[in-house]
C-alpha positions as a Markdown table, in Angstrom:
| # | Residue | x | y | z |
|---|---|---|---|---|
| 1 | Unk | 165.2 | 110.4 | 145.7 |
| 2 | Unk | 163.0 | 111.2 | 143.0 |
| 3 | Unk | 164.3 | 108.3 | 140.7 |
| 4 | Unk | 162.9 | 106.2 | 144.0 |
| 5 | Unk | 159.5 | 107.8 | 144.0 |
| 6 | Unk | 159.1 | 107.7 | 140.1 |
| 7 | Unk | 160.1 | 103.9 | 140.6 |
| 8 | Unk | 157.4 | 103.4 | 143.1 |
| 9 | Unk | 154.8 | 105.2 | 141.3 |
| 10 | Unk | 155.5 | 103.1 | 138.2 |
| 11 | Unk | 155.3 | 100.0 | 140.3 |
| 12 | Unk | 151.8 | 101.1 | 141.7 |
| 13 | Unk | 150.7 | 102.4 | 138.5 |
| 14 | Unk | 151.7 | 98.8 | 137.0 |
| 15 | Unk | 149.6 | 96.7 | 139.9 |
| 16 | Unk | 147.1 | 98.9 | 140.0 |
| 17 | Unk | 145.9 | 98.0 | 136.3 |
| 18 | Unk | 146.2 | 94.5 | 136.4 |
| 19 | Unk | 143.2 | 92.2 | 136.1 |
| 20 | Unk | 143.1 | 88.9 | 138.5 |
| 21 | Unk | 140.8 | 86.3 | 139.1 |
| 22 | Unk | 139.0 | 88.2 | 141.4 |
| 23 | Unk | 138.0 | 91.1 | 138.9 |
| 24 | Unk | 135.5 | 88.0 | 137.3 |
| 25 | Unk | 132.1 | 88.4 | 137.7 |
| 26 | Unk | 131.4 | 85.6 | 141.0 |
| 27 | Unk | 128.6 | 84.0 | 139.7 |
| 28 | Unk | 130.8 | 83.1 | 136.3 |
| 29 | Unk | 134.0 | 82.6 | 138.2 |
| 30 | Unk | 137.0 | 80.7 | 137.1 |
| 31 | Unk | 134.7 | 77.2 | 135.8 |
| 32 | Unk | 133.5 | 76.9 | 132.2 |
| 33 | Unk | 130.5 | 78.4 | 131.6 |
| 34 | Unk | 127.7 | 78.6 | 128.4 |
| 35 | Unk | 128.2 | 82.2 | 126.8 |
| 36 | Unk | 124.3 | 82.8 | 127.2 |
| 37 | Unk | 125.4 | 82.5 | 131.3 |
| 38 | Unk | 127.8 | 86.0 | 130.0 |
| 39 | Unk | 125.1 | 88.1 | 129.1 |
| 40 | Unk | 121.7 | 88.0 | 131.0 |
| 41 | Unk | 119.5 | 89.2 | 127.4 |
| 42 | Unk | 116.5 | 87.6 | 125.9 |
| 43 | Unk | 118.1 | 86.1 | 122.7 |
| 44 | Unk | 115.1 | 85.9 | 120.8 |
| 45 | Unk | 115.2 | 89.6 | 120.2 |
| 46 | Unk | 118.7 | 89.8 | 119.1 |
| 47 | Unk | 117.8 | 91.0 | 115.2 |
| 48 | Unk | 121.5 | 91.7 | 113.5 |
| 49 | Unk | 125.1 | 90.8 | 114.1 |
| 50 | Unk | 127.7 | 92.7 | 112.8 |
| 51 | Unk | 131.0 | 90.2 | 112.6 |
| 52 | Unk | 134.2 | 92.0 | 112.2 |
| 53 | Unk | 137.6 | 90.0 | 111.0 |
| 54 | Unk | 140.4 | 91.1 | 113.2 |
| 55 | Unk | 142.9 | 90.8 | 110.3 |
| 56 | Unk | 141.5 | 93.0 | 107.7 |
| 57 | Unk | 138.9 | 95.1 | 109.5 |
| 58 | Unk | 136.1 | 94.0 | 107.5 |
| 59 | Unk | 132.7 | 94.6 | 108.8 |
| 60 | Unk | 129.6 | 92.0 | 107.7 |
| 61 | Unk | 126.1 | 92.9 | 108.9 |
| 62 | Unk | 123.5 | 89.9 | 109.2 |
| 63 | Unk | 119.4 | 90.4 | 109.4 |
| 64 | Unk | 118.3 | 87.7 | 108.4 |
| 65 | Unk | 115.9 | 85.8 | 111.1 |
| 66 | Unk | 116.8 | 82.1 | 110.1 |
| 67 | Unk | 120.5 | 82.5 | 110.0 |
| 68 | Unk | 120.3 | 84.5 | 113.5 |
| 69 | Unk | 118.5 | 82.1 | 115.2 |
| 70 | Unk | 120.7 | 79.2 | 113.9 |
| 71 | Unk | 123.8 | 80.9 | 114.7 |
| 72 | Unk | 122.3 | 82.0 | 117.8 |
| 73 | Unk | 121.1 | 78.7 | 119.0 |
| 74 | Unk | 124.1 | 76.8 | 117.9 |
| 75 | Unk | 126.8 | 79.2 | 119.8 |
| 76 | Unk | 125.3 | 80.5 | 122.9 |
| 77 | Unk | 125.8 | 77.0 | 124.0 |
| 78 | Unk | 129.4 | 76.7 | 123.7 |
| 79 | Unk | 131.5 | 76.4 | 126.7 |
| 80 | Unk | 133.8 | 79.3 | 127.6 |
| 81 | Unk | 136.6 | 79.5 | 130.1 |
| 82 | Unk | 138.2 | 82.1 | 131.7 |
| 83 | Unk | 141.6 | 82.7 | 131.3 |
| 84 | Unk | 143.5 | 81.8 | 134.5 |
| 85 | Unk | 145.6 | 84.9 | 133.5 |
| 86 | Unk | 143.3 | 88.1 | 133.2 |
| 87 | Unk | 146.6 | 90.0 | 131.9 |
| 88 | Unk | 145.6 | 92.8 | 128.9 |
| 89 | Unk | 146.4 | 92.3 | 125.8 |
| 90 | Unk | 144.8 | 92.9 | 122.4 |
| 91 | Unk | 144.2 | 91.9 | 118.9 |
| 92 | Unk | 141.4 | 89.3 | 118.0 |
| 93 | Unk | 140.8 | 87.4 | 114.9 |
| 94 | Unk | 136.4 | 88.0 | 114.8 |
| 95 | Unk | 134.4 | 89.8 | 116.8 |
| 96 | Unk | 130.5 | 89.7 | 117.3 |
| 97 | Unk | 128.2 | 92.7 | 117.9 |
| 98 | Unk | 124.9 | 91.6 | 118.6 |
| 99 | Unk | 121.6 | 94.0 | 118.8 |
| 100 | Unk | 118.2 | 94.7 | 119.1 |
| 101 | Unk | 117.0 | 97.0 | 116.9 |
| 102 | Unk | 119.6 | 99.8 | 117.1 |
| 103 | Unk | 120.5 | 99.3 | 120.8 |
| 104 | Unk | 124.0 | 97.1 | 121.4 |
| 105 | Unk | 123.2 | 94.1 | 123.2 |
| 106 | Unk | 126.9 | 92.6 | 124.3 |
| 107 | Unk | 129.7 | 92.0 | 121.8 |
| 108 | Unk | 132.2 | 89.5 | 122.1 |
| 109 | Unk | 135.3 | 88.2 | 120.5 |
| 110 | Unk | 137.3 | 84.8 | 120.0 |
| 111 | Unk | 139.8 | 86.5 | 123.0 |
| 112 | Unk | 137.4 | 87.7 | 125.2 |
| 113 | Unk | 133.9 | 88.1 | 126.7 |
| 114 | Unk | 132.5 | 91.2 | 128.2 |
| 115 | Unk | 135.6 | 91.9 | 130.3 |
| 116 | Unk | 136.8 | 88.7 | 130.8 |
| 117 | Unk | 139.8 | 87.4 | 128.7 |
| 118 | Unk | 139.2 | 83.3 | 127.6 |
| 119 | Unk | 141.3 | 80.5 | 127.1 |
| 120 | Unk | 141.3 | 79.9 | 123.1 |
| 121 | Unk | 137.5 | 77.9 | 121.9 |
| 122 | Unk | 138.1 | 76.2 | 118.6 |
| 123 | Unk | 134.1 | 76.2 | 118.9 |
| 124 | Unk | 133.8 | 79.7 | 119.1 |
| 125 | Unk | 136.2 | 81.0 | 117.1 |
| 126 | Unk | 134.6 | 78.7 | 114.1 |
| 127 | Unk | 131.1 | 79.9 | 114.5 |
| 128 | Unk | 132.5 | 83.3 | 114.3 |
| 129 | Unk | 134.4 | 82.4 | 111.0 |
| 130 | Unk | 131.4 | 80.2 | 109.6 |
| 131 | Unk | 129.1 | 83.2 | 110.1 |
| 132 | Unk | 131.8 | 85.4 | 108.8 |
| 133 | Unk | 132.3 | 83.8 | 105.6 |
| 134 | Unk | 128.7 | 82.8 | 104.6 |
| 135 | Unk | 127.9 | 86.3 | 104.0 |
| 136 | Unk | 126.8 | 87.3 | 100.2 |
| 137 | Unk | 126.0 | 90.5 | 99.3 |
């Protein structure tokens, strides 16, 4: 009896945590969308960008106005996707912090947005890695 009830409290535990289609923000939805249509913030503002590299933990911080408002520009554009599958997982290979001032705006990675996993964005994932690697100290 109580290997029965341990099994169904596993079970619900298990269903209870997964993610579906209908756990994405309905205006979004399943359809590709800008990342700009992700995060409802005035761009403009957005004055540093801390990229992280997944694989070595390595944190680069970006002020300066010109290379924000390229990067900015050139990426908000870029059509993401929802993942049919909204199963966890974890791991990324950059991530993007952006702020205003000292307050967090949104953050993204190459995985996910907000929290909604995406289908893989070559785009994406090499404006991350441009902005990454053009750092000098």
């Amino acid at each position: 009896m109580k290997k029965i009830f341990f099994l169904v409290v596993l079970i619900l535990l298990v269903a209870g945590c997964e993610k579906s289609e209908k756990d994405i923000n309905p205006e979004i939805g399943m359809s590709p969308q800008s990342l700009e249509n992700y995060f409802q913030v005035d761009w403009a503002k957005i004055d540093r960008i801390d990229i992280r590299n997944g694989a070595t933990g390595e944190l680069r911080t970006f002020k300066e106005k010109e290379i924000l408002r390229k990067w900015i520009d050139e990426t908000r554009i870029i059509e993401i996707t929802p993942d049919p599958s909204q199963e966890g997982r974890t791991g990324f290979r950059f991530s993007a912090n952006l702020y205003e001032g000292d307050q967090l705006k949104f953050g993204f990675t190459d995985g996910h947005v907000g929290k909604v996993y995406i289908l893989s964005s070559d785009l994406l994932y090499n404006q991350l890695k441009s902005l990454y690697e053009s750092y000098t100290p």
